[in-house]
N, C-alpha and C positions, 0 to 999 in steps of 0.2 A: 450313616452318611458322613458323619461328623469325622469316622477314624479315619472313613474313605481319603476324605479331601485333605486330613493332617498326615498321613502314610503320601500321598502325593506329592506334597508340598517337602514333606522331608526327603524324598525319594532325590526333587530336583535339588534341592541344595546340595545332594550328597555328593550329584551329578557335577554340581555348579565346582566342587571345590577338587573336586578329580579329573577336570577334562584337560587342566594344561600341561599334568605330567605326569609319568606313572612312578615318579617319587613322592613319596609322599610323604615325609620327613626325616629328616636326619635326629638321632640319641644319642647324646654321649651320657653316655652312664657314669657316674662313681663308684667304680666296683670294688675299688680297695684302700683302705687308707695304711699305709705300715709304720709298726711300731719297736719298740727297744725289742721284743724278742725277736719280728722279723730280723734285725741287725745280726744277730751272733749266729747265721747262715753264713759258715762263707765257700762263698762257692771256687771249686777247681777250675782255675784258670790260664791260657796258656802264657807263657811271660812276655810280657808286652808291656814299655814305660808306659805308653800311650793308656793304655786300661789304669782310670785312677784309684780304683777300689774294688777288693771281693766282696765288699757287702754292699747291701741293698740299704742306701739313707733311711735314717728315720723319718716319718712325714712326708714319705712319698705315696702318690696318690695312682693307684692304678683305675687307669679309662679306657672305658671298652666305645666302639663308637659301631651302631647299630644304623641300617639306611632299608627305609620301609618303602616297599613296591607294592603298587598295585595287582591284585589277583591276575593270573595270567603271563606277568611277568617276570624275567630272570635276570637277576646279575652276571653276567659274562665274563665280565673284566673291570679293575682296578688298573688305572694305569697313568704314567706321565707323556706328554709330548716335548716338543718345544717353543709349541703354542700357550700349551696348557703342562706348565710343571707339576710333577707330585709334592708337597708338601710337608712334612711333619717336625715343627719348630718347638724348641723349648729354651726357657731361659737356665735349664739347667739341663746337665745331660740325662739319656733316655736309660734308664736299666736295662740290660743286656743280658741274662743267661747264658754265659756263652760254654758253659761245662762240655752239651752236646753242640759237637758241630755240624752236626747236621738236621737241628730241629730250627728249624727258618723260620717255618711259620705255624701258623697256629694247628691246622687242620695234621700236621706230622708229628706233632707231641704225644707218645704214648700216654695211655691213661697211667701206669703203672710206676712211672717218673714222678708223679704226684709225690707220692708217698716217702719215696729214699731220696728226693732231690727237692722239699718242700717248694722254694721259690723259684722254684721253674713255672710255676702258677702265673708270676707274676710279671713274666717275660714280656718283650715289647714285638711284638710280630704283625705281619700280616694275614689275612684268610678270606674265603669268601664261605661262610655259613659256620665252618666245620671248627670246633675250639681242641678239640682230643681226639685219639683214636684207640679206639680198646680191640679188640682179640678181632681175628679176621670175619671180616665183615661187618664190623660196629663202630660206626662215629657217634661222635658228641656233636650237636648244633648250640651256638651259646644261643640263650637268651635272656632276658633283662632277669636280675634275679628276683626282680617282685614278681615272676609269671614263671616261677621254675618253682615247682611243688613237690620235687622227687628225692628231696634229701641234697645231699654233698659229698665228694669224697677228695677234696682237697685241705681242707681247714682243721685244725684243733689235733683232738686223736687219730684223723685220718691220714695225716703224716708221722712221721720219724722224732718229729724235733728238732730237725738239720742236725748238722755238722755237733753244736751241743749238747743236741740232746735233752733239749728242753722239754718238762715231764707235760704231759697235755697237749704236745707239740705247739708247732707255730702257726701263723697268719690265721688267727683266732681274734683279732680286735676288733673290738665292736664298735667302731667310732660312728655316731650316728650322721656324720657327712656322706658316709657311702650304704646308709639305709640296710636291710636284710644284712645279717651277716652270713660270710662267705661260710664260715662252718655248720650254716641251715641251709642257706641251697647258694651253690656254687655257679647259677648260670648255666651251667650243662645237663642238655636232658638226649638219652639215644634217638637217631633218627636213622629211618628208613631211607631218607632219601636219596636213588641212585644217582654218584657220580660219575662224570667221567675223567676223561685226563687232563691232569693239572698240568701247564706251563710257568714258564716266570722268567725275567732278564731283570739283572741291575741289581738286587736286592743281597747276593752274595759276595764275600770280601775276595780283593784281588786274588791274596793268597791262595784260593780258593777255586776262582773258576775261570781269573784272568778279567771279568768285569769289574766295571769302579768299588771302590768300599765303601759301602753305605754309613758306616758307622754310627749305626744304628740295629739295622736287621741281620747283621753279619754275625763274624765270631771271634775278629781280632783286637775288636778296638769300639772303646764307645765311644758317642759323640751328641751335641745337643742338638745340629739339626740333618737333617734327612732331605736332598733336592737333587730329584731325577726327572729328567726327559726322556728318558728310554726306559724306568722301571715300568715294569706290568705283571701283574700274577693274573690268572685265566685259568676257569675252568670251563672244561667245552661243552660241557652239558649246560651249566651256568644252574643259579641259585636262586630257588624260590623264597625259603625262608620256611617258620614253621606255622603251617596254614592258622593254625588253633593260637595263635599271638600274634598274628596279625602280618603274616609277610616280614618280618625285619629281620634284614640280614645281617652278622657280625660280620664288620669287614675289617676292623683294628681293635689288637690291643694295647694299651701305650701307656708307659707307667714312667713317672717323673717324679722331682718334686719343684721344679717349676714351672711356670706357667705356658699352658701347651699350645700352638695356634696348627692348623693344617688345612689346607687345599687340598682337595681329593676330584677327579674325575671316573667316570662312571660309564659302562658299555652296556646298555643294557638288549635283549634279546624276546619277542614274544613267545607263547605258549608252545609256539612248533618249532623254538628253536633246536639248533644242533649244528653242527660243524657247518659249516658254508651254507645255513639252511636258517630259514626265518627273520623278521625285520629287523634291523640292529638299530639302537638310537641310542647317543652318545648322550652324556650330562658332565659337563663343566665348571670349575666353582667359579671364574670370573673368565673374562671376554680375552681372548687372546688376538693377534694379527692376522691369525689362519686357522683352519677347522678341517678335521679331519675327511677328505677327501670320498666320496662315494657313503658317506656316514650323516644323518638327521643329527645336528649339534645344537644341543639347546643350555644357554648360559644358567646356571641356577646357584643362585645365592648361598644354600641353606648348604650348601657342600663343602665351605669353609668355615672354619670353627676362630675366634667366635663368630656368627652370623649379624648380618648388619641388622642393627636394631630397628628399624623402619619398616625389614621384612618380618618378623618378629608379633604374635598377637593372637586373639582367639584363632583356633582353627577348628572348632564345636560347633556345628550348627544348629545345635542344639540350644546355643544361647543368643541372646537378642545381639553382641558384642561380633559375633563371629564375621568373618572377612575371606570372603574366595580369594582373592588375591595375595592373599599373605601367603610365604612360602616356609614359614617355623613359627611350631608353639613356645608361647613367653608364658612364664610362671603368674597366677591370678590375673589371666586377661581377659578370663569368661566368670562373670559375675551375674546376670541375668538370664533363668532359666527361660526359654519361650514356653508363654500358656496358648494357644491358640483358642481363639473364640469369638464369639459376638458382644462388639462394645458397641453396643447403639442403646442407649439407653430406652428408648423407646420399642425396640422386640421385647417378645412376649419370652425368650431365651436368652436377656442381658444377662453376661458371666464380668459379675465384677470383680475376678481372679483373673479377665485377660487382660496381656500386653501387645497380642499380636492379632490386629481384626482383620477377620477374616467375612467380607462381607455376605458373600453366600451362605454363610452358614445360620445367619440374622434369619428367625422366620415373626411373621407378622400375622394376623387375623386375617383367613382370606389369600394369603402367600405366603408361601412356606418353599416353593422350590421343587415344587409337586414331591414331599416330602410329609409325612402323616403329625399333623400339628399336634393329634392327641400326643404322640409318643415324643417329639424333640421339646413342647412344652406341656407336660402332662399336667401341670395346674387349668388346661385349658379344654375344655371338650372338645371333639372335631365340629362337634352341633353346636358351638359356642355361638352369640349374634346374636339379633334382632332384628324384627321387623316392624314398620308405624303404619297406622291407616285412622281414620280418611285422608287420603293426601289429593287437592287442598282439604285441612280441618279449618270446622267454623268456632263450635266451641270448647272439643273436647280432642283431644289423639291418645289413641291406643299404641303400647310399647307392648310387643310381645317380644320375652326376653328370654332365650335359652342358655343357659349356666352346666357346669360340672359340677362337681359335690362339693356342698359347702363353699362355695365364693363368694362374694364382696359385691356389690351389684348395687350402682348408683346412675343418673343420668344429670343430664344436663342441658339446658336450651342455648342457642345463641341465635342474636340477629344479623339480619348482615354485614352489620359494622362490626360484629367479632365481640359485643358486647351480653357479659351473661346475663340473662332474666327473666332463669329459672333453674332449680337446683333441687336433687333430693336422691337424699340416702336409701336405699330400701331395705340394706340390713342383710346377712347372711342366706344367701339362697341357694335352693337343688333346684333343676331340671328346668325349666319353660317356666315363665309365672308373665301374669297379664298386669299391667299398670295404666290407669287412664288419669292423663297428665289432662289439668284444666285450661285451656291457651284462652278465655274467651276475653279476656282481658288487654292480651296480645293484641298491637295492630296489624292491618292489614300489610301483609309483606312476605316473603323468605327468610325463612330459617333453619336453624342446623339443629340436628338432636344428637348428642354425643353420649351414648351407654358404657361404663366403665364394668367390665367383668373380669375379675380378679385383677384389677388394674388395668387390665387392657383395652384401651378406647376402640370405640367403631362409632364412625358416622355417617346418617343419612340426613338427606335436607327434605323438606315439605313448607308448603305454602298453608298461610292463614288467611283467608276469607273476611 
């Protein structure tokens, strides 16, 4: 009964902390930190003053940014308004790939680019799910590299060495800022799941297709920040994510080495969606003037990087700390695990390891909750009790007292002022045993008899003569 009612209780919290959105957290990962060898790549690029470097700074930090949906739900679209701008700010320019001009974003990078163009890895793109693409009909889904258990094939010997030829190849650094190294698991595991067709505006360079230059996601030119009201990439089947980690979509990768901020909005679509088909519900990183017209627009904090510290906090319900309302988990904000039990010092089932009472769950002598007393407190027989006669007694009352094996077995008198005067041990007992208590001394009045069996009081009252 006990797991019954702690399965219930956790069921509604889980309810409680899933019902306002079917996001359910934004991850920026540290997936890469670069070092003096990634430097001596230098990548082919087309001549342009504006592009300040072929190589990739050292100390630059590549961040993947991962948005977790609820079962059921899909990613549809990444996109800016002019309500709700796209976002991606840095205080130093973004690293650019731009060798191929026509790998944009993430989900159109051959797998096999890995290997003869090393820091193509480390590209700054956009996607929704998809990180590579290998031989027809095979994608890659990124996911967090703590939950990718399949190996690598970007890091160390799985490349060339660049352009040097560095022996052991590159992007092999183990800096423990960015946890797992890339050349143990790279974030990419194959998936099955069917696509459909991708769109996109704004994210490629004038040169190119006649829209704005991003200078960022393009191929001419880099630049430190990225702000569109017309970019969107779209896939029309739209993104679940990979069931078995939890729904989190890769939807950026963004590598700098200064400090990154972004605003992202969000199209999301349910389980039936598909082209002109199923509910759409938008997610926004702050409030604009206007909202997208025939579309559910719901503001959400946690879609801006960094996120405001106030939404910020447990989101475990698992721990005494946790908070429906918060819309991002903060590093050590769940400190106390919940014990669920009975703190009533007085049941015969006080757990003095809870922190969370649960009063039902408390059983008593006589009430349990129509719940079998032998089994939730097995120190106690279900025949546990007593009974007194002659009630009124003149000189003598009989205590007939049923016990479990081996218990503790004492009683007690009181008058009706609550005052004791009368007490006695009877010492370790099994089964039913007869006691004839002597009142005759007693005066005439009410009184209480209280029998302790394995600790556990039960009282009845009787009159003295």
């Amino acid at each position: 009964m006990k797991r019954v009612i702690y399965l219930f209780l956790l069921s509604f919290l889980f309810l409680s902390k899933t019902s306002t959105a079917q996001i359910r957290n934004v991850i920026v990962e540290k997936y890469y930190v670069s070092d003096s060898l990634d430097a001596t790549d230098s990548i082919n690029y087309q001549t342009n003053p504006s592009y300040a470097s072929p190589f990739l700074p050292v100390g630059s930090i590549t961040y993947r940014v991962y948005v977790q949906v609820d079962s059921g739900y899909k990613i549809h679209k990444i996109y800016g308004t002019s309500c709700h701008p796209l976002e991606f700010l840095s205080t130093a320019n973004f690293f650019n790939h731009i060798y191929y001009s026509t790998y944009y974003f993430g989900y159109l990078i051959p797998k096999s680019r890995f290997s003869s163009k090393p820091t193509i890895a480390l590209d700054s793109w956009l996607t929704l799910g998809s990180a590579a693409v290998g031989t027809v009909g095979t994608s890659y889904t990124g996911v967090l590299k703590s939950e990718d258990f399949d190996g690598s094939f970007i890091g160390g010997t799985h490349n060339s060495g660049g352009t040097s030829g560095i022996a052991g190849g590159i992007i092999r650094n183990n800096d423990t800022a960015a946890g797992v190294p890339v050349d143990t698991s790279d974030g990419m595991v194959p998936t099955n799941e069917i696509l459909g067709t991708w769109s996109n505006s704004g994210f490629i360079d004038v040169t190119q297709s006649g829209s704005p230059d991003t200078t960022v996601f393009g191929n001419s030119r880099v630049g430190s920040q990225f702000r569109s009201t017309i970019g969107y990439l779209q896939q029309n089947n739209g993104v679940s994510g990979n069931a078995a980690t939890g729904h989190k979509v890769l939807v950026a990768q963004l590598t700098t080495k200064g400090q990154l901020t972004f605003k992202i909005n969000l199209e999301l679509v349910d389980s039936t969606g598909g082209v002109n088909t199923g509910h759409y519900l938008n997610y926004v990183a702050s409030a604009g003037i206007c909202d997208s017209v025939g579309r559910d627009t719901t503001v959400l904090g946690i879609l801006k990087f960094p996120p405001d510290a106030q939404q910020c906090g447990c989101q475990d319900p698992n721990f005494l700390e946790y908070n429906a309302s918060l819309q991002c988990a903060s590093q050590d904000s769940c400190h106390t695990r919940i014990v669920f039990g009975c703190m009533d010092t007085l049941a015969c089932n006080y757990d003095p390891n809870a922190n969370y009472h649960i009063q039902n769950l408390c059983c008593y002598p006589g009430k349990c909750n129509d719940r079998d007393i032998s089994l939730v407190c097995p120190g106690i027989s279900s025949q546990s009790g007593f009974s007194l006669y002659p009630n009124p007694a003149s000189n003598s009352l009989t205590l007939q007292i049923s016990a479990g094996t081996n218990q503790e077995i004492k009683y007690e008198i009181y008058d009706s002022f609550g005052t004791l005067v009368l007490t006695r041990e009877l010492g370790t007992l099994s089964g039913t045993t007869t006691n004839e208590v002597d009142v005759s001394n007693l005066h005439i009045g009410l009184y209480m008899a209280r029998v302790y069996v394995g600790g556990v009081p039960t009282s009845k009252s009787f009159m003295k003569n």
